[in-house]
N, C-alpha and C positions, 0 to 999 in steps of 0.2 A: 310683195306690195305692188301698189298699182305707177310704180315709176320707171323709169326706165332711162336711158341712156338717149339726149335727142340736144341740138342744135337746136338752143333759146331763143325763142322771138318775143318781143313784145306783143303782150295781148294771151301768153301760153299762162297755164295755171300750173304752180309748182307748189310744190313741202320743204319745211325745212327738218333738213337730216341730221339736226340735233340742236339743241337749247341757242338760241342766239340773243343774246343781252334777255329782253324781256319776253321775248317769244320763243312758245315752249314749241319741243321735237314734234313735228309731224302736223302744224301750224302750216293753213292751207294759204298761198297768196297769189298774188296777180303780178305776172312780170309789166312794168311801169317803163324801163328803160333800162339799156344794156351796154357796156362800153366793155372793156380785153378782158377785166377780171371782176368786174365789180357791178350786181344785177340790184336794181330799185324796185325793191317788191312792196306791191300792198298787199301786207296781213289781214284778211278780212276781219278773223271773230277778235284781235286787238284793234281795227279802226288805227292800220300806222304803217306810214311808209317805211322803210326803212333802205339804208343801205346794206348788200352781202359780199360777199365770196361766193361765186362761183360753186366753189366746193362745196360749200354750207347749204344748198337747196338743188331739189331734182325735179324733172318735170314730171309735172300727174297730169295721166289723163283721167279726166272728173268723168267722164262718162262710162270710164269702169270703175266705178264705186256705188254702192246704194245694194237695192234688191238684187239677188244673182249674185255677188259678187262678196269679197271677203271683209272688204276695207268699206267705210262708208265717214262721209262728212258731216258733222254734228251742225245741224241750223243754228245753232247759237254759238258754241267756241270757236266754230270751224277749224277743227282738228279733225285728222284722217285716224278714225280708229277699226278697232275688231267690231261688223257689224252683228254678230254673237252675243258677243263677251263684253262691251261697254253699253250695249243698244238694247232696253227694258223691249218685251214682244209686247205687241201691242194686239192684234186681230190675225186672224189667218184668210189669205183671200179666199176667190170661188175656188182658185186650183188645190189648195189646202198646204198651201204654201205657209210659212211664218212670215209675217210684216212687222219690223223692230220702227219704235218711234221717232221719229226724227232729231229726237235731242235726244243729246248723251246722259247716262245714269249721272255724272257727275255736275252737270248742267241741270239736268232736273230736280236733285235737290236743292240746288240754290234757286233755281224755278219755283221751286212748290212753296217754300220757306216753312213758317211754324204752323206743324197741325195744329186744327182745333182740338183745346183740351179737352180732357175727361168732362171736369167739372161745365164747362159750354156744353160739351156735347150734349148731357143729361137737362140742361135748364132748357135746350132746345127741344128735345124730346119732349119733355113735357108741354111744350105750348105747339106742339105739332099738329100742321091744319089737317083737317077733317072733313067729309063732303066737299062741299066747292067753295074754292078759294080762290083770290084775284093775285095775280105776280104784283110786288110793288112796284116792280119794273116797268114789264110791254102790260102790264094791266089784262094781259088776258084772262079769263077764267074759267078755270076749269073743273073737272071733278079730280079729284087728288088718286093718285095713282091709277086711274083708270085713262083719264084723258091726257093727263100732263105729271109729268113725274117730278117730286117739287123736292131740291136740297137744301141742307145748312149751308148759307155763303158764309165765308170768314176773312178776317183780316190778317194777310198770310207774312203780314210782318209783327203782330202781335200773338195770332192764336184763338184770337177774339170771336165770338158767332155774332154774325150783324142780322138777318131776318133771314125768311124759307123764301129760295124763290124760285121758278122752275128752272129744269136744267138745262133751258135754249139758252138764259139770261145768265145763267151762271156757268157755261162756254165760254158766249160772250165777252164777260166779263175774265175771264183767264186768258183766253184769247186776246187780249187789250193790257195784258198784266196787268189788270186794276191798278189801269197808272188813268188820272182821270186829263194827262196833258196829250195822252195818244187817242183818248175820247173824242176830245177838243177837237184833233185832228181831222178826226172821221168823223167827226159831226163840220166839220168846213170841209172836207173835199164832197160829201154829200148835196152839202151847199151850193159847190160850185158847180155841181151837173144836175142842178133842181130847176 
């Protein structure tokens, strides 16, 4: 692993070395404050300070994890895992390397939540645009697969297909986890530098 035996400072990133109340083994944190035995770490992907032992966490250096390297940190649980074996390949770069996604296989099915059904999928096929179409989104429009590449968006807590829309806006909208209060967001911090 990427830990190592080091004299704890505040401010150093550590793991914990095995299940601690509600935070699971390999649980990436922030040392917070430190006294003879007992280290105040923030668990990032729980969002929770907590109290440890000593024993119970090791120091990681973060900058040997990720690409190159064996272990890597999931952007959502922030758990140190196998960047192999828990981390879905995502593109191979120029060097013809493999690059693993940033979120963990197990993170990303609660990410993705419920595919669109069969029975959606086929209602949407059928009304599937043709020549040029407008996004109901950014309203652009294009010619349908030649100029802009246009998908079923869905409602990935139901299953549901909601309209075709291209697949800048339907990033977007993943990207934002079609949550419409981080919308809100980014439509005010845009705000605030207009």
């Amino acid at each position: 692993m990427v830990i190592k035996e080091k004299e704890l400072k505040k401010g150093d990133y550590v793991v914990a070395i095995r299940d601690i109340d509600s935070i699971k083994k390999n649980s990436v944190g922030l040392v917070a404050e430190i006294s003879e035995n007992i280290v105040t770490v923030f668990f990032i992907g729980a969002i929770k300070t907590i109290e440890v032992k000593k024993d119970d966490i090791a120091y990681l250096d973060i900058t040997k994890t990720g690409k190159g390297y064996k272990y890597k940190i999931c952007n959502i649980c922030h758990i140190l895992k196998d960047y192999f074996k828990d981390f879905a390949i995502n593109q191979t770069d120029a060097k013809g390397q493999k690059t693993t996604r940033p979120t963990c296989k197990d993170c990303r099915i609660e990410m993705e939540g419920v595919p669109l059904n069969a029975a959606e999928k086929r209602r949407m096929e059928a009304i599937k645009p043709k020549g040029v179409y407008t996004c109901p989104i950014c309203q652009k429009t294009s010619i349908v697969g030649i100029t802009a590449k246009f998908v079923i968006d869905h409602d990935h807590k139901t299953g549901k297909a909601r309209e075709w829309i291209c697949d800048s806006c339907n990033t977007g909208l993943g990207r934002f986890k079609d949550d419409p209060e981080i919308i809100r967001k980014a439509i005010d911090y845009l705000k605030k530098y207009s």
